[in-house]
Each structure stands twice: as C-alpha cells, then as structure tokens.
N, C-alpha and C positions, 0 to 999 in steps of 0.2 A: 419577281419570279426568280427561282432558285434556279441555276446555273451551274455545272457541274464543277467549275471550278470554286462557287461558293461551296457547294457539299465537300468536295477535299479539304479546304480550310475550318471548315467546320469540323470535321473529322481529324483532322493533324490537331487542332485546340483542344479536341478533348482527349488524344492521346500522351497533351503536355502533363508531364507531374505539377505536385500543387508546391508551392512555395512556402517557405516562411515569414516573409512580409509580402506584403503588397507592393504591386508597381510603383516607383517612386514616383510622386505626384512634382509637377515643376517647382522647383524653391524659388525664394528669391537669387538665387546666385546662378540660376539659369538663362541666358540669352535668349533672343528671339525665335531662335532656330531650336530652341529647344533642348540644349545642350547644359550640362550641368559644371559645374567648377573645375569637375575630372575630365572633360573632355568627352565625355564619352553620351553618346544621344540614349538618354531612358536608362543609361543602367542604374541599377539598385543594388550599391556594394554590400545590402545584406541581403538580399533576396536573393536563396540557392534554393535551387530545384532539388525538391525532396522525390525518389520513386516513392507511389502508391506501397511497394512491398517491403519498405523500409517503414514505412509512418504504419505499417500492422505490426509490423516486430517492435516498434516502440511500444506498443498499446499496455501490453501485459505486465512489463516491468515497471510503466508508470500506476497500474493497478494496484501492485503488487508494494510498490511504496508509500502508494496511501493508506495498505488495510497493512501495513507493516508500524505506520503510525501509532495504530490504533492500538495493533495489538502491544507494541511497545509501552505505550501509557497504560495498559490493561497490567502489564507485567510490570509495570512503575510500580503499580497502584498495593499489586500481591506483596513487592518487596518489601514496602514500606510498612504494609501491615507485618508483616511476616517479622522483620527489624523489631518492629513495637512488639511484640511478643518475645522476643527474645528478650529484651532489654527488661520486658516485665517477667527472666527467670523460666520462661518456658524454653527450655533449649533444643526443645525437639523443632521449634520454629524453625532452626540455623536451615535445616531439609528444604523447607519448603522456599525459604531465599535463597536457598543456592537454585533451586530450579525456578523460581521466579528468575532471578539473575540471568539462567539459561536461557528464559523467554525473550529476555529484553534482548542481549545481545544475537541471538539467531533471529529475531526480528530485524535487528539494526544491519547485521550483515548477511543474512538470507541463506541460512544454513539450515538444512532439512533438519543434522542431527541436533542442535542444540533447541531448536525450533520443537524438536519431535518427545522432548526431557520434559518441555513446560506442558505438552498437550497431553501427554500422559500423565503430567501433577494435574491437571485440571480435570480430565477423566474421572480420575480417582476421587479427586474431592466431589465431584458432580456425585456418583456413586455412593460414597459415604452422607452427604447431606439430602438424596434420598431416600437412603436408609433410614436416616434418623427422623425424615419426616413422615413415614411409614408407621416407625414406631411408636413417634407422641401423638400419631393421628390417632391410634388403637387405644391408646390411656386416655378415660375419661375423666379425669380431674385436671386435664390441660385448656388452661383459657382459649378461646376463640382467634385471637390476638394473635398468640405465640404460632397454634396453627399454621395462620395466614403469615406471616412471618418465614415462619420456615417453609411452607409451599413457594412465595413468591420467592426466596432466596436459593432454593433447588432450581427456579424456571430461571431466573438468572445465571446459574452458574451451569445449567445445559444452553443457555444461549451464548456464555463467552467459549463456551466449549465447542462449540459450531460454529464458531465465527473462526477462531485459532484453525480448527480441523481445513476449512476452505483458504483458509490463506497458507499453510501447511500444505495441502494439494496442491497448491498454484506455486509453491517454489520451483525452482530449477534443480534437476537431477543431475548437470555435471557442474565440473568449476568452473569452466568457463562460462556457462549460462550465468552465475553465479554472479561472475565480475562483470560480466553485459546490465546484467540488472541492477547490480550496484552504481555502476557508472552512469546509466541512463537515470537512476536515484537521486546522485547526485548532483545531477546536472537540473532536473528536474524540482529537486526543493531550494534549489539556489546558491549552495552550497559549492560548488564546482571542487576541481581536483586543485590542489596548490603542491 
C-alpha cells in the first residue's frame, strides 16, 4: 500500500536529473559499511547530475557533428576529383576546389558562410547535370547505358544537394552558437580541447 510519504519520494526521484554514469556499484576497496577508499558512502566521482534542459541543448550540436562528418567526406571526395582534373590541365577545375575546400572547412568549423559557397557549387552542378540529361534523353542515337548513367548521376547529385541544404539549416546563426557547437564536437568525437 502506497503511503503518501512513498508518493513524495517517488515524485522527488523522478524530479532528480539523469547522470552520466551510473551509481557506483561496491568495489573491492569498499568496507562493510559500504564506504569506498574516498571515504565517502555511494559517492560516484564521475557521476554529475546533468539537467534534463542541458542534455536538449546538447542534442543538436551532437547532430550537427555527425551530418558534418559526412558532409566533410562528401567535400573530401569533390576536392579530390576537382585536384585530378586540374592536374589533368583543366584549370577551370581550380573553381570548383576552391568551393569544395569551402565545403570541407565550413563543415569542420560550422560556418553558414563557407558552408553556404559549397551548397550553392552543388546546386549548380545538380542544375547543369539535369540539363544535360534532359538533353541526351532527347537525341536518339544515345545508348540506354549512358541514359541511365546520367539520370542516376543527377538523382545523386540532388541527393548530396539535400543533404548539405539540411545540415546547412541546422547550423548556428551566431558565433557564439558557433563555438557551443564546436566545443560540444569536440568533446564529442573524442578529440577534446588541448
């Protein structure tokens, strides 16, 4: 039978914030009494009480670091080609690695503007490699192949174009948000501050 002094305790327990470890379970180096080497009964020198509206503000930044990942290795991926075409004499490539470049680093450091240079390269290419496959759809001496080729290469390059555009939305508007997110990044891929 519940007890109204059981209902208060119930009620204070679930207004306790959530931790980051768990209650420290007895070691060996604990006594009978239940005390641990520190003196101290049950404490858990890692376990600090997180608020519930701290562990939501962390949420977004740790989001925001994984699909910064991603899009990081996406704008790897453009430099690199971009590089190889330069190297093979097309110099108009140098364009497209400098705003590849832009990608990688407004990914890495969570800058709308530099962030907003590669979204707009990849618009544009998205754009152009519809065009073109608009147009060899229309010419009938084009193999089946090349087609399908160029259709599934436009549906890819509006899917990295939608993916940039949401991670792009979800950046932070001022600097400070900025270095929150950074810092929560950091600490987050393991990496910490030195």
């Amino acid at each position: 039978m519940a007890t109204p002094q059981h209902a208060r305790l119930a009620e204070s327990e679930a207004d306790e914030p959530r931790t980051l470890a768990p209650a420290a379970a007895p070691t060996e180096h604990a006594d009978s009494s239940g005390h641990d080497a520190s003196g101290r009964p049950g404490d858990d020198p890692y376990a600090v009480p997180i608020p519930p509206a701290l562990l939501a503000s962390f949420q977004q930044p740790i989001i925001l670091e994984r699909m910064g990942r991603i899009v990081r290795l996406l704008a790897m991926f453009d430099l690199i080609f971009s590089l190889m075409n330069v190297l093979a004499r097309m110099w108009p490539a140098a364009i497209t690695a400098i705003m590849a470049y832009c990608g990688y680093v407004g990914a890495r450091m969570f800058r709308r503007d530099l962030t907003r240079v590669y979204l707009f390269y990849l618009v544009f290419i998205a754009i152009v490699r519809i065009s073109v496959t608009v147009h060899w759809a229309m010419v009938p001496d084009v193999s089946m192949s090349a087609q399908v080729f160029l259709v599934i290469s436009s549906i890819l390059q509006l899917v990295i174009a939608h993916f940039v555009w949401r991670f792009y939305s979800l950046l932070p508007t001022t600097e400070e948000e900025s270095r929150f997110v950074q810092f929560v990044a950091e600490h987050q891929s393991g990496r910490g501050l030195v």
